[in-house]
C-alpha atoms as one frame of an Amber mdcrd trajectory, in Angstrom:
protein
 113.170 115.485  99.697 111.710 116.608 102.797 112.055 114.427 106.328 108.364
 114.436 106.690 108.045 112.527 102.885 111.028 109.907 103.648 109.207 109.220
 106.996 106.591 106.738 105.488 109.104 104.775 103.318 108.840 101.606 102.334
 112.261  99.616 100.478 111.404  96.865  97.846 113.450  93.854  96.221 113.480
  94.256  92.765 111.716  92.041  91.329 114.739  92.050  88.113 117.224  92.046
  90.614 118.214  96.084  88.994 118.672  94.635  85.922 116.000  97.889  84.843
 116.126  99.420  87.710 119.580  99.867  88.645 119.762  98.417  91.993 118.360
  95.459  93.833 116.161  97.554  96.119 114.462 100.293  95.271 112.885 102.583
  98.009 109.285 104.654  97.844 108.954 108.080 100.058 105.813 108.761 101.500
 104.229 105.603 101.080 101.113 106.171 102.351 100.821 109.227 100.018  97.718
 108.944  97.053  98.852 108.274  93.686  95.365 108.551  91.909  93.749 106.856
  93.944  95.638 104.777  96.171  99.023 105.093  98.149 101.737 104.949  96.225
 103.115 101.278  97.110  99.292  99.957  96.183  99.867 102.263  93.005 103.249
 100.745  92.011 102.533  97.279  92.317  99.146  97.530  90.462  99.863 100.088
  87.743 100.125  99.210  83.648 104.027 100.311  83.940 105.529  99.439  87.194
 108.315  98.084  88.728 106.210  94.566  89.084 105.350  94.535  85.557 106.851
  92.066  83.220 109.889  93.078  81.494 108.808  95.621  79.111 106.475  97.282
  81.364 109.081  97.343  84.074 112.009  98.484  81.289 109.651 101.769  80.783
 108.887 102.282  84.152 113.044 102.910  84.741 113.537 104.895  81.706 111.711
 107.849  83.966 110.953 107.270  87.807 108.743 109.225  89.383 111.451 111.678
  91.965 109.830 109.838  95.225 111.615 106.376  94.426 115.371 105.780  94.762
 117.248 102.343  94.014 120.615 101.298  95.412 122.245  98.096  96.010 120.911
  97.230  99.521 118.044  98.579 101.593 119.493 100.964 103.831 121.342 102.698
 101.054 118.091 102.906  98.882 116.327 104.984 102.342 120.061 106.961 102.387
 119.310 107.725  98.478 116.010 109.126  99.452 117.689 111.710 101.757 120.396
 112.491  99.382 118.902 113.332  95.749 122.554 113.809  94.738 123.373 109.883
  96.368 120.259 108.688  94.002 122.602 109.520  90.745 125.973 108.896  91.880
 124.466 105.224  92.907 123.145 104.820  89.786 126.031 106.512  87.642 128.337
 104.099  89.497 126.038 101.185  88.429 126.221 102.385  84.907 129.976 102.733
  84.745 130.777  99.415  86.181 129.248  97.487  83.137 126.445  95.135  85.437
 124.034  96.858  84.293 123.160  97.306  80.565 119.785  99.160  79.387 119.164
  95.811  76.726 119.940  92.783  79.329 117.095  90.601  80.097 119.446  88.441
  82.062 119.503  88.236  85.973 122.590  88.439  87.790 121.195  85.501  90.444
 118.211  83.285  90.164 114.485  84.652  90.749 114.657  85.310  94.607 117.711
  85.878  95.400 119.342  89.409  95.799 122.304  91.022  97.573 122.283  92.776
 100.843 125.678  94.722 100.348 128.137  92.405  99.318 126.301  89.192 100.234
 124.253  87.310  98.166 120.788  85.710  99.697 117.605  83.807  99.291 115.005
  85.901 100.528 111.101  85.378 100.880 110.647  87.251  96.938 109.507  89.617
  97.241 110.799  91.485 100.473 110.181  94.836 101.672 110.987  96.648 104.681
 108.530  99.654 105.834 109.437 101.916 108.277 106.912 101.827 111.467 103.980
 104.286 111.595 104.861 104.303 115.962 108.671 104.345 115.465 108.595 100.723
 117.416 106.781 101.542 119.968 104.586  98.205 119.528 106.414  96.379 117.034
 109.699  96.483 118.846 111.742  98.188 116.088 111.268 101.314 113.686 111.633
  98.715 110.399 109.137  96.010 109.415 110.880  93.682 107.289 107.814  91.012
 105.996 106.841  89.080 102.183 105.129  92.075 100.149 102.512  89.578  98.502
 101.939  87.881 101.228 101.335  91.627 103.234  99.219  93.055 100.386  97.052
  94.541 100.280  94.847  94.196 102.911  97.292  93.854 106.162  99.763  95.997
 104.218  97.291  98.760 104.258  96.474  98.241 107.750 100.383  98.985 108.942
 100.424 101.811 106.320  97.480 103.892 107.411  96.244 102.036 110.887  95.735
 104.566 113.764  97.423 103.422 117.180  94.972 101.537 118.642  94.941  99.488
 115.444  98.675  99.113 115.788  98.528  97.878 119.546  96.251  95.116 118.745
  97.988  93.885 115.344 101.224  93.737 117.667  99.064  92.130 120.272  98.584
  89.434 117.661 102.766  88.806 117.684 102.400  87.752 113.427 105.568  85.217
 112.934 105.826  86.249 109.503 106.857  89.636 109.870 109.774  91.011 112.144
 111.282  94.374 113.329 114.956  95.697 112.986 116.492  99.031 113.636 117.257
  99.085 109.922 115.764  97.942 106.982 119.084  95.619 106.575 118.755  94.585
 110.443 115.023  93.879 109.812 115.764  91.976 106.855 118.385  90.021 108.422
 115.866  89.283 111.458 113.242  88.162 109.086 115.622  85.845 106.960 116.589
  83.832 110.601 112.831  83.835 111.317 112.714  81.942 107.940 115.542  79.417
 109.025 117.449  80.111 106.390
């Protein structure tokens, strides 16, 4: 996948905690991109068969993901997948192999909400997502924004997605409380999880 397409990404908890998916966070290239007629993170949470869906719907959305969405076990490995085609398998070969995953489970590994960042399990604002900066940090003080998708979308969401700079300057301006900036999605997670005092 080209640099260019990974460049607008966007990382997502599952909502199943990879129990279809694979992984607990699943990452979308390009997320500003159209799909029909929105971008493709408006597209995936709105579609008949997404990721979002209930079970079934989200069940046949994993059977065949579209090639611009990886999943691995935490955030920054999901963006790493997106880079790495090959990493996308081997991630979810490994998942396969190790038996926490099964095709027919409806059961969650941990509670709704909670999810693992690597090794560590935590209670996160459900659902989190981390989008990588349109201005690399240059107003929001870090090249990941780590923020509550619902409460984000669609209308703000859009407006870090597609905002021009000057847009950008005065939404920073603002200093929201509910949304936080990290060198890495993980970092930027982190961040927004003491922001949350939790």
């Amino acid at each position: 996948m080209s640099l260019d397409a990974v460049r607008s990404a966007i990382v997502v908890q599952d909502r199943y905690n990879g129990t279809y998916a694979g992984g607990g966070w699943w990452a979308v290239a390009g997320a500003d991109r159209e799909e029909g007629e929105q971008n493709r993170i408006a597209w995936l949470l709105s579609a008949a068969v997404s990721p979002e869906g209930d079970d079934p719907k989200a069940f046949e959305f994993w059977i065949n993901p579209p090639e611009w969405i990886a999943v691995a076990d935490c955030p920054d490995q999901a963006i790493e997948a997106l880079h790495w085609p090959n990493l996308r398998q081997k991630l979810l070969d490994r998942r396969l192999a190790s038996g926490r995953w099964t095709i027919d489970s409806y059961e969650r590994t941990f509670p709704y909400g909670d999810a693992w960042l690597g090794d560590n399990p935590l209670k996160l604002p459900y659902p989190c997502a981390a989008l990588q900066d349109r201005f690399n940090g240059v107003y929001s003080g870090g090249p990941w924004l780590a923020f509550n998708l619902y409460r984000w979308w669609p209308d703000k969401l859009d407006r870090l997605i597609a905002g021009d700079e000057n847009d950008h300057y005065w939404f920073w301006l603002e200093r929201p409380e509910d949304i936080v900036a990290g060198f890495t999605p993980n970092e930027a997670i982190l961040k927004l999880l003491g922001a949350a005092g939790r």
